[in-house]
N, C-alpha and C positions, 0 to 999 in steps of 0.2 A: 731776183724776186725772192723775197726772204720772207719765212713763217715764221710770228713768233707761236712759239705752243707750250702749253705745260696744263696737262688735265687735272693740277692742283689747284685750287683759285686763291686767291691772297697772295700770289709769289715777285706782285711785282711786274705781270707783263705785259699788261694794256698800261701803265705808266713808263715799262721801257720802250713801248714802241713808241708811244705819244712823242716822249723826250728824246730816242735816237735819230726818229724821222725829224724832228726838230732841227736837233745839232749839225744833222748830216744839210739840211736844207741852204744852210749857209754858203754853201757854195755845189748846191747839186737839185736838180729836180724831183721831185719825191712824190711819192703815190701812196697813203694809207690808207686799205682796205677794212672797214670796220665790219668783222664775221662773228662778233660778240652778242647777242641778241640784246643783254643787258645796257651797250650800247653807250660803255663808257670810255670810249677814246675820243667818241664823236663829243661826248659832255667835256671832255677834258682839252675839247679844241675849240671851244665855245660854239657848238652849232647843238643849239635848244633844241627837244624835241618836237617841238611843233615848226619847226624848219625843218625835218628830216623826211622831206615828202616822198622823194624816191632813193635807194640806195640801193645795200649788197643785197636784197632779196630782190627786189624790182628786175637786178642785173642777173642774180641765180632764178627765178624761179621765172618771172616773166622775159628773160634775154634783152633788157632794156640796153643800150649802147654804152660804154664804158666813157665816152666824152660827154653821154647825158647824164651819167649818175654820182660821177665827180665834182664835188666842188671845191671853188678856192675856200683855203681858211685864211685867219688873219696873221698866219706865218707867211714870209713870203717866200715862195717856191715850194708850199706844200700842199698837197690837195687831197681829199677827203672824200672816199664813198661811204658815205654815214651810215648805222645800223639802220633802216626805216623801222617801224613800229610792229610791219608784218614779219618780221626777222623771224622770231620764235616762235616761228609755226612753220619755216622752211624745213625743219629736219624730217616733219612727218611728211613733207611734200613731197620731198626728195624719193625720199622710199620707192615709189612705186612709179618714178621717171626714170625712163630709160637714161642710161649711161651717169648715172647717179651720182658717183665719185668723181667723175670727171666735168661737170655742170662747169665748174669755174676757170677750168683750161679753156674748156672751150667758147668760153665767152671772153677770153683772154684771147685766144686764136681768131675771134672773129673781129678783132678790134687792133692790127699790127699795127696801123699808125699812129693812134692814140696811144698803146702802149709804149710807141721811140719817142712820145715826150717827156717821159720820165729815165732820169739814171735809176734810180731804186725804187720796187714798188714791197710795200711791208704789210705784211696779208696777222692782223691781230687775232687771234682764235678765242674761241669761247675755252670756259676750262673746262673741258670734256674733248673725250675721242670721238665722240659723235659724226656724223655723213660733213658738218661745217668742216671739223677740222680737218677731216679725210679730204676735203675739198682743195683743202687751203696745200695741205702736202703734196697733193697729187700735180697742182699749177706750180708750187715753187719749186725753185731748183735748191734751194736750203734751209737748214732749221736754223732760230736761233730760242735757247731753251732759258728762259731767265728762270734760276733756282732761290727759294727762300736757303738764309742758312740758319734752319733746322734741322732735329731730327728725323722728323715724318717726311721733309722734302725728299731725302735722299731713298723714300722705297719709290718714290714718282718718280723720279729722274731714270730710273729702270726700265719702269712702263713706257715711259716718254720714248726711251732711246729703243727698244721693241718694235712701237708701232712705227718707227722712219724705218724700220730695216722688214718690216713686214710689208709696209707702202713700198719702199725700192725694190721689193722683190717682185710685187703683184701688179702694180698699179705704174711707179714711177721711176725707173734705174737710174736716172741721172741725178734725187735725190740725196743731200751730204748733209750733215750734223756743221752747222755754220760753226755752233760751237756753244757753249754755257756760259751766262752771265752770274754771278753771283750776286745778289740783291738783301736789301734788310739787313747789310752788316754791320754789327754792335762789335768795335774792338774791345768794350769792357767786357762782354761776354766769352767765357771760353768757351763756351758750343761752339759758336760763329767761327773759331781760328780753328776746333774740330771738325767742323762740317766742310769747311774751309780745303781743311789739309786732307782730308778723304777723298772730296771730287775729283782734287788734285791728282793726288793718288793713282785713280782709277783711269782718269781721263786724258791726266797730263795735258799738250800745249791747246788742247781742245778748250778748256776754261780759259775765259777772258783773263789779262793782267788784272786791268780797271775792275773794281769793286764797288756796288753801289752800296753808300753807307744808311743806314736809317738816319732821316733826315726828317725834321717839320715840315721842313719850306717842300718838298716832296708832296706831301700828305699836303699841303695846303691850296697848293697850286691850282686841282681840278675844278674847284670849289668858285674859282674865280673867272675856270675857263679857257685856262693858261697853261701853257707846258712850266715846267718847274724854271727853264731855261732866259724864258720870258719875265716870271711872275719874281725872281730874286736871283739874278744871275752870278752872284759871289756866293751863293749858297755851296756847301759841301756837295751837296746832290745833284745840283746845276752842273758843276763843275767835274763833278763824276760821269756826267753822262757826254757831257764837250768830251773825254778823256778817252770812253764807250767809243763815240765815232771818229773821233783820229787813232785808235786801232783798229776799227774794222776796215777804214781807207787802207791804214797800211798790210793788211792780212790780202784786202781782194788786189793789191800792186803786187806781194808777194806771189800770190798765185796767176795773175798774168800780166804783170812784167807791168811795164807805164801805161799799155792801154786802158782808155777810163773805162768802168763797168755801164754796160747796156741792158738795157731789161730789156 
């Protein structure tokens, strides 16, 4: 179960979750959690919002079943709990509900069989640290951090990597840094090859090889409904993110050996 997060907005990561739950769907079963209130992975997997009758609030705030608030999309082997409408107005709910940070574990623990039908489940955060994305940390076992390469990303990517070790301390110990994606890369730009070789730097084998390039067909795909994967599959972007989930296959074999990964 993997978070993606980053409390920056524009960095790219309700588009890589859309596109790696995607990629990875080809051959694995997939679960995207849409905790975005703005409720744009659901839009980018063509579920309109006047379909979005029950989702991740129905599931956080009402304990609705996680087999009822799934749906298929028109990927096949991916399934979707849509943002519903009441989404953003879950944070001031949460508040004053007991065991508050933990809402989405435990609606995760009250659902183990529904959850073994999926190999990966990808919990999308809103861009804030807010009680969602505390939520979304506290149920996964790891982050994945997708960074602009700019230079205002790199004071986020601080905060970002803070609040997982402030969560692993208080909230969730079994929480790990899946690792950093680097997103919006312009080789003509020498920012991008600085920003690049800083994270690098800092992070080391923590950043993904695969780079996602700025791409159109990226930027156009939502628009139609479509992961980029679908909507121009020879695109640079497409084919950047194919690249995204045959390393992350090979990183989770690394760390346990040939058995497949289970959510």
């Amino acid at each position: 179960m993997i978070a993606l997060a980053n409390q920056k907005g524009g960095v790219g990561k309700t588009t890589t979750a859309v596109n790696l739950a995607t990629a990875l769907s080809a051959g694995h079963r997939i679960l995207l959690l849409d905790l975005d209130p703005q409720g744009n992975a659901s839009t980018g997997l063509g579920i309109a919002r006047i379909d979005r009758h029950v989702g991740s609030y129905a599931m956080l705030i009402d304990g609705a079943p996680l087999d009822y608030v799934a749906q298929e999309t028109r990927v096949p082997n991916l399934w979707l709990v849509p943002a519903d409408p009441d989404l953003a107005g879950a944070e001031i709910e949460l508040v004053s509900r007991p065991n508050r940070e933990r809402r989405l574990r435990e609606c995760f623990q009250a659902a183990p069989e529904a959850l073994r039908e999926y190999d990966y489940v990808f919990l999308d955060c809103p861009p804030s640290l807010g009680l969602l994305t505390v939520n979304a940390l506290v149920a996964a076992g790891s982050v994945l951090v997708p960074l602009q390469c700019e230079f205002y990303a790199l004071e986020g990517v601080s905060q970002i990597t803070q609040t997982i070790e402030r969560v692993r301390h208080a909230l969730n110990p079994s929480l790990q840094l899946e690792g950093i994606v680097l997103t919006m890369f312009d080789k003509r730009n020498n920012l991008s090859e600085a920003v690049a070789a800083d994270v690098r730097g800092f992070f080391g084998d923590k950043v993904f090889e695969t780079v996602i390039p700025r791409n159109i067909r990226v930027s156009e795909a939502p628009s139609h409904g479509l992961p980029v994967t679908l909507y121009d599959f020879r695109s640079p972007g497409a084919q950047a993110y194919v690249k995204l989930a045959a390393e992350v296959l090979r990183r989770e074999r690394s760390r346990h050996g040939a058995r497949s990964p289970a959510a």
